[in-house]
N, C-alpha and C positions, 0 to 999 in steps of 0.2 A: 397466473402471471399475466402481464398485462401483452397485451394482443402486439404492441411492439416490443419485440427482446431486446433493444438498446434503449430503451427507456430509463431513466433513473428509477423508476417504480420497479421496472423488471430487475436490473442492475444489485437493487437490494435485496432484492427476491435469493436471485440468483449470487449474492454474497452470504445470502441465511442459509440456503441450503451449501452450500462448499462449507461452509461453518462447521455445519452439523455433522456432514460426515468426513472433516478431517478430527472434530471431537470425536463420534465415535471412533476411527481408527486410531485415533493415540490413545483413548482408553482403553481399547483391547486388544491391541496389535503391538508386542513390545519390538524393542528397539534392535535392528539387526546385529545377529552375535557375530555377523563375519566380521565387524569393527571393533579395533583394541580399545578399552578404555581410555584411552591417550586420546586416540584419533574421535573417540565420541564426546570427549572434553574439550577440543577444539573445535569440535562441530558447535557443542554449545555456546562457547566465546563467539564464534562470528555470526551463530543465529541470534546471538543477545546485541552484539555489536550492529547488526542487520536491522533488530525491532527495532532498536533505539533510534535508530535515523530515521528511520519509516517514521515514529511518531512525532520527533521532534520538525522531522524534514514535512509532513503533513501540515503541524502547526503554522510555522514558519509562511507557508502555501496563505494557508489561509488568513491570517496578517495581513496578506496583500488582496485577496479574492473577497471574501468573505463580505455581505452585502452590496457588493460591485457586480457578481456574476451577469451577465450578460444587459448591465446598464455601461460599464465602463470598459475597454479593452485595456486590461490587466499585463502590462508588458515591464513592471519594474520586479526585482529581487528575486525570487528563484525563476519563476516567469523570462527574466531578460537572458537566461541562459538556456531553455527549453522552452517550449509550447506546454507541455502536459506534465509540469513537475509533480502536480497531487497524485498521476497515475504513476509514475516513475518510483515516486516513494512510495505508493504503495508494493508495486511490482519489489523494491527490496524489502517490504516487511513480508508477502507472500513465501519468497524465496527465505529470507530469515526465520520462519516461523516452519519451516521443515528441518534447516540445518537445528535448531533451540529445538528440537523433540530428537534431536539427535538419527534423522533420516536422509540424505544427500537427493534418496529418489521420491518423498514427498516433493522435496523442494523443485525437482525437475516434473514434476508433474504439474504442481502449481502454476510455477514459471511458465510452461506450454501452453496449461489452460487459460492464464490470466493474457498471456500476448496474441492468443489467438483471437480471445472476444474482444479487449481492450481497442485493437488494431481496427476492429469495423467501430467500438463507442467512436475513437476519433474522429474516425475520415468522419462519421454522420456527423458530431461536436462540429467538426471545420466548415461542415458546411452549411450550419447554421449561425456560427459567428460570419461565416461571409456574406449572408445574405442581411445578418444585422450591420456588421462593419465597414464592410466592401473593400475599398481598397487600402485603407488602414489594416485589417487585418490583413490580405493579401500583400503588400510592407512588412510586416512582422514577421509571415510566412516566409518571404523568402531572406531575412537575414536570423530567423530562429530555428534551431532544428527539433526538430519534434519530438524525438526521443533521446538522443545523446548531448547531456548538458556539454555547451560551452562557455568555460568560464571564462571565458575574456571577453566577453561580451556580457557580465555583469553589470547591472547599476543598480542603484536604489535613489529611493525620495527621503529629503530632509526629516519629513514626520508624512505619518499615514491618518486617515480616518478608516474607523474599521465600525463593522456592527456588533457590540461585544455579546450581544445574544450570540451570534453564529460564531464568534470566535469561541465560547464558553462551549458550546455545539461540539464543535469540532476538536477541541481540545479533549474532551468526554470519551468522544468517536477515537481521537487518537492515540490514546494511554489503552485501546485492550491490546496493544502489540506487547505494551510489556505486562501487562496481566497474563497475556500466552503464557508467556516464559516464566511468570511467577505459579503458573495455575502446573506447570509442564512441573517443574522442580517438585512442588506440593505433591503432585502422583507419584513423580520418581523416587520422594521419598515414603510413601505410601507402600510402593509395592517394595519396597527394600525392606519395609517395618513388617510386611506381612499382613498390609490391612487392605488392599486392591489387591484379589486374588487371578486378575485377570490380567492377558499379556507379561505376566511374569516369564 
């Protein structure tokens, strides 16, 4: 991993490996019995309802970002309502993608570990847009909030230019939230059929 852990190099690292062992754990760790069936059916409706924003709310993101990153300060459509909307949505596909394997304490584990690291990505991010922006970004800073959208303070632009390589990108990158949740079903019914012998 790369020699700084907030690196976007380290970042993906350290996104592969949580990957990997939240795959292995929903392949062999089933799903807790102290939950009725009711209650792990609506786990899965708002872990499904979860990805789905996550990936479309990702998209969306990048619309607006997307071959502008640190040429342009990016303050129209999700952006005008928080500072870090692509961390944000990700943070509910995280938390989504525990509730959709039908776990409450994945998802609090996730959630812990994603707010813990994400909290130092920021502050370093900020304080490289302000040495790129100055006090245009410090402006933004102080009528945006960082983490909790406010939607009243929405706007957008008439039309955008975007780079559609990185939107096609990102668009790729953000459809495996719902492949989770179609890959999670594929096993649950796997181990129902008696063909994944493990975590049964």
């Amino acid at each position: 991993m790369n020699k700084d852990w907030l690196s976007s190099r380290s970042r993906i690292a350290l996104s592969w490996l949580v990957t990997v062992f939240v795959l292995a754990y929903v392949l062999f760790v089933p799903p807790s019995p102290r939950f009725s069936p009711l209650t792990r059916d609506l786990f899965g409706i708002v872990g499904l309802a979860l990805l789905a924003l996550a990936a479309f709310g990702r998209i969306w993101c990048l619309t607006h970002v997307a071959g502008r990153k640190n040429k342009v300060l990016t303050c129209s459509g999700p952006y005008s309502v928080v500072r870090n909307p692509l961390y944000v949505f990700s943070f509910l596909g995280a938390v989504g993608l525990g509730f959709a394997v039908e776990n409450p304490f994945l998802s609090a584990a996730l959630a812990i570990l994603f707010a813990a690291y994400y909290s130092l990505v920021v502050r370093k991010e900020e304080c490289k847009l302000a040495e790129i922006f100055g006090e245009e970004f410090r402006e933004y800073c102080r009528r945006t909030p960082r983490w909790i959208p406010d939607l009243r303070l929405y706007r957008e632009p008439e039309t955008l230019t975007v780079s559609t390589r990185k939107v096609r990108r990102g668009i790729l990158s953000a459809t495996w939230f719902i492949w989770a949740f179609l890959l999670w079903n594929l096993l649950a019914f796997a181990r129902g059929a008696g063909w994944w012998p493990f975590g049964v």
